[in-house]
N, C-alpha and C positions, 0 to 999 in steps of 0.2 A: 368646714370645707375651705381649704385656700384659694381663692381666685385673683387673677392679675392679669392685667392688660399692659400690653408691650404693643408702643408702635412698631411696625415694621418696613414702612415705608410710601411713598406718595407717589402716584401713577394722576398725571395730566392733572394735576392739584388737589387732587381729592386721595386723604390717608387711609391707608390701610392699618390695619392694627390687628394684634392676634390676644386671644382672649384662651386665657389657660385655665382650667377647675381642677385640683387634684382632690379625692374623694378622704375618705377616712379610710374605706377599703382597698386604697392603693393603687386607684386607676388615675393615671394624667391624662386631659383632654384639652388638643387644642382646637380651636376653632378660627378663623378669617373671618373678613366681612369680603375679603376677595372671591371671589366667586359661592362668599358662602358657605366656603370648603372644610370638611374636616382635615387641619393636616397633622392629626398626629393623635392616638391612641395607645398608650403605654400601661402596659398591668404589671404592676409588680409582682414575681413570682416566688418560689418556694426558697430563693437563695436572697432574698429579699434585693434584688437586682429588676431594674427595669425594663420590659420585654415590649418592644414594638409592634403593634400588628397590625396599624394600618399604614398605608404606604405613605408618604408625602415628601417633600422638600423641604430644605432650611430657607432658600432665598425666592421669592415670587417672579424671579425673573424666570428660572426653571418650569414652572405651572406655565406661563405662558409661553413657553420655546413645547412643553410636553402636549403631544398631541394624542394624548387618552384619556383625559379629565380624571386624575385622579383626585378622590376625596371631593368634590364639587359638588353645587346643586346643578342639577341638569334642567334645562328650560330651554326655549317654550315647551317642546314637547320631547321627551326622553325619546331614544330608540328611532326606530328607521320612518319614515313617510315616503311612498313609493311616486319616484317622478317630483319629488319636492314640490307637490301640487294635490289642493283639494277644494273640492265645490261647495259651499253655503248658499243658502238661497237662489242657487241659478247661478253665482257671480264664483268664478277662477279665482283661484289663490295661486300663484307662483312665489312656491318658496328660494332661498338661495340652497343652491347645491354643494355637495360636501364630502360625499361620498358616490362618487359616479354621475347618476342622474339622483340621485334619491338625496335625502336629506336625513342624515343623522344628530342627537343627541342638541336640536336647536338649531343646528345651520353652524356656520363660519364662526359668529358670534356670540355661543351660547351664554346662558345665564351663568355658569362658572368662569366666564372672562369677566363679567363685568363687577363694579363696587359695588356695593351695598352700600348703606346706608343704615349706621347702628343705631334704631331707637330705646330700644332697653337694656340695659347690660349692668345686672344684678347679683349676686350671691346674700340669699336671705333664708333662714329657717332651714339648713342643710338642700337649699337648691338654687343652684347658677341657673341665669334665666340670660340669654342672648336673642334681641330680637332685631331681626333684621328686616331694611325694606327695600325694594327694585321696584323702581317704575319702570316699566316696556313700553315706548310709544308705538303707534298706531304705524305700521308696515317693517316690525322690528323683525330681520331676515324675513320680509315677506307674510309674517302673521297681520290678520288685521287686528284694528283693537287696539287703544290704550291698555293697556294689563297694570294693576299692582297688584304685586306681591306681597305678602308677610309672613316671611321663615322665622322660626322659634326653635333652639335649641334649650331644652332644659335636662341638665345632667345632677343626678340627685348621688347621695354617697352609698347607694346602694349599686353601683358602679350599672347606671342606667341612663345608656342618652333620648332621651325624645325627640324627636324630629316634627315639626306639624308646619304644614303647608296653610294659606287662603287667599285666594286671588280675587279680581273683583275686573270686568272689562266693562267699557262703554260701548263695544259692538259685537254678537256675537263669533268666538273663535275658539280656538282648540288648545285644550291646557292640557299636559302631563309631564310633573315635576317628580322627580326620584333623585337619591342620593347616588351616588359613584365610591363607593368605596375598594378599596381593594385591601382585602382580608388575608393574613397568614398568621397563623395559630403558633405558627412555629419561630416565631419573629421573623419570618424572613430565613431563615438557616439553614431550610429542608425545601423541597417544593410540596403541595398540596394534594398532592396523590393519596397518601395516606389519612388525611381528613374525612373526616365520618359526617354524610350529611342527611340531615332529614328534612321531606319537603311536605308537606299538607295539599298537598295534588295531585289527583286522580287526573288530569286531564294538563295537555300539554299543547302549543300550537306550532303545528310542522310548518318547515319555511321552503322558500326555492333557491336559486342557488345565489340569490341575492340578498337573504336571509327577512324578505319578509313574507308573512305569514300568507298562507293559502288559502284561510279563513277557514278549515276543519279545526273541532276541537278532540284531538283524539286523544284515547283512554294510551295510559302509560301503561298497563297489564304487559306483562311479557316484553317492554321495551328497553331498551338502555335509559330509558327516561325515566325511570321509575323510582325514585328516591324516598317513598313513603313508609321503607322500614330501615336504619341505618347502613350506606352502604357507602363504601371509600371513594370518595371522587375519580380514582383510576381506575376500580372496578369495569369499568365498559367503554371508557374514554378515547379507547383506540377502533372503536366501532364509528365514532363521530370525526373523524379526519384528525384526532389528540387533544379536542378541547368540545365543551358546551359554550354556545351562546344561542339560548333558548329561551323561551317564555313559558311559564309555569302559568295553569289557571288553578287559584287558589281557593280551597273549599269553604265557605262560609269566613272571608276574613273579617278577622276582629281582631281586637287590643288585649282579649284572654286570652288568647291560645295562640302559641307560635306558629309564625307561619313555615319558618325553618330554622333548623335548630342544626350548627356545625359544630363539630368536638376537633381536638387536635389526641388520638391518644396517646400517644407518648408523654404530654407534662398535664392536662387533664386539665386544658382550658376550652371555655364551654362558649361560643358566642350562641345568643336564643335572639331572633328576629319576630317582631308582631308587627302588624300592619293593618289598614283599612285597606288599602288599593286592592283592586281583582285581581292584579298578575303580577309574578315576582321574573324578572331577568336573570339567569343563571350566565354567568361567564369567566371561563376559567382561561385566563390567557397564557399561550405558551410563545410568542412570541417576544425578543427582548424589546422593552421599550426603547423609544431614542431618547429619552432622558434620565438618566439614573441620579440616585443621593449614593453619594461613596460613605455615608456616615450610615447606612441600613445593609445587612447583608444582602447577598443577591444568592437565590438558586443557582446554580454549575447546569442544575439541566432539570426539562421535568417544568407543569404550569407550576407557577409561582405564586400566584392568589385568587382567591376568589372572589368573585362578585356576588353580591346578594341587592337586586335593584327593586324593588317594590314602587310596581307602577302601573297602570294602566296598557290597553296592549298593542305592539306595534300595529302604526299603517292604521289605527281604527278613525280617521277623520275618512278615510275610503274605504271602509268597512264597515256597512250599515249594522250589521248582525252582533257584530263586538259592545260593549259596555258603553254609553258615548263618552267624549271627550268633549264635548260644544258644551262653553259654556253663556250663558245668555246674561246680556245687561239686567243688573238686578238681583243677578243668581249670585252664588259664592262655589267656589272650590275651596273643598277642604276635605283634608288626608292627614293622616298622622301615623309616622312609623316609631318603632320603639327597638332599639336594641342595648340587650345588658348582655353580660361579662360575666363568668363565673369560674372558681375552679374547681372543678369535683375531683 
């Protein structure tokens, strides 16, 4: 395996640096300690040409002017918290707001703004090891708690990246951490309509028109939601206003069995997703972003990528009946998602 590190640059004195593995199977991965972020996913394909399929930028000024976190770790708490507010022990949390009243994807500041700090950064025995750490102090957007972090990228040459999450707080608070990638099979050249996907869940969580959850968990049987025998992302998409952004509850996840599995048919590249978390975020965005790379193609029309966020479920710090998210001094969070690359 080839690995290199390249600075990239220095925000308020502290370096950023990006960390690249290319495999023996022909995948290039790049990684930041900026937000944590994947920015860049390349499979070499059948013309032995390099095919882009996760989104990112060349410059870090761009991530921070883009207001969709692409490729990032997302924190404190992935997805929506309704009213940017929730109760522990009797005692009010006011979050910062960010999306109306409610608070999305961490608040103003989330964990894909800020540096990391790179404790291991390895390449041994056919596998790159990046380990990164975020201290969160105690009322960061409004969470309580000291929080550390420790993100582990490990990408092996069997073109497979690991993602593994552990957190540690001295008061207890509410963690849910998920990756943001934006996926296109097609490098970018087509939009995602024709992507074939499959989800490992019977049960789906309908939202209001605020998109957070109602707290029912209902069965996909007969819905547009229903992805558990391969079906084209466009298939029913125009029944949901042209896009999903929804929460999947995922059947028994584990690290054997995918949790979703996306084909591209046309050139027969395979992404396979595994996961511990209980729910996976679908979200297939059809609106353009305000920040583009002129160096990746862009869809003409039609969503453009897809999301796969393996995470815990929204709004569940006010939601007693959901999975919890409290995590208590003493306790540990930890998650681990896995996604490899194939061509059939």
């Amino acid at each position: 395996m080839d690995f290199r590190i390249i600075p990239w640059g220095n925000i308020h004195g502290k370096e950023v640096y990006l960390y690249t593995a290319t495999t023996r199977n022909g995948m290039m991965c790049t990684i930041s300690n900026y937000g944590g972020l994947i920015k860049s996913i390349a499979l070499k394909n059948e013309d032995n040409k390099m095919l882009e399929v996760a989104y990112g930028f060349d410059s870090i000024e761009s991530y921070r002017e883009a207001d969709y976190h692409p490729g990032g770790i997302i924190g404190r708490y992935a997805n929506r918290i309704a009213g940017s507010e929730f109760t522990i022990d009797g005692h009010n949390h006011q979050l910062s707001c960010n999306e109306g009243f409610n608070q999305l994807h961490g608040g103003i500041n989330g964990f894909d703004r800020k540096i990391w700090v790179p404790e291991i950064v390895e390449a041994r025995d056919g596998v790159c090891t990046i380990q990164l750490f975020l201290h969160s102090p105690d009322g960061d957007e409004g969470f309580p708690g000291n929080l550390d972090v420790w993100l582990t990228y490990s990408i092996t040459e069997d073109n497979q990246i690991a993602i593994s999450y552990r957190a540690s707080t001295d008061k207890p608070t509410h963690v849910n951490l998920t990756t943001h990638g934006y996926f296109n099979l097609s490098g970018f050249r087509t939009n995602v309509l024709d992507h074939l996907l499959h989800l490992n869940a019977d049960r789906y969580l309908p939202v209001n028109e605020c998109l957070i959850p109602t707290g029912e968990l209902r069965n996909v049987s007969h819905t547009l939601f229903d992805f558990r025998s391969n079906k084209a992302i466009g298939a029913d998409i125009n029944q949901c206003n042209g896009f999903y952004d929804n929460c999947f509850v995922l059947n028994n996840p584990t690290l054997d069995k995918p949790a979703a599995v996306l084909r591209n048919p046309d050139n027969g590249v395979c992404l396979k997703l595994f996961t511990t978390q209980p729910g996976l975020q679908l979200y297939t965005p059809i609106n353009r972003p305000n920040v583009y790379n002129p160096a990746i193609p862009f869809p003409e029309t039609g969503n453009w990528a897809v999301c796969l966020e393996p995470q815990h479920f929204p709004n569940t710090p006010n939601m007693p009946d959901f999975p919890t998210t409290l995590l208590l001094p003493n306790g540990e969070y930890s998650q681990t998602t896995i996604i490899t690359f194939e061509q059939e």
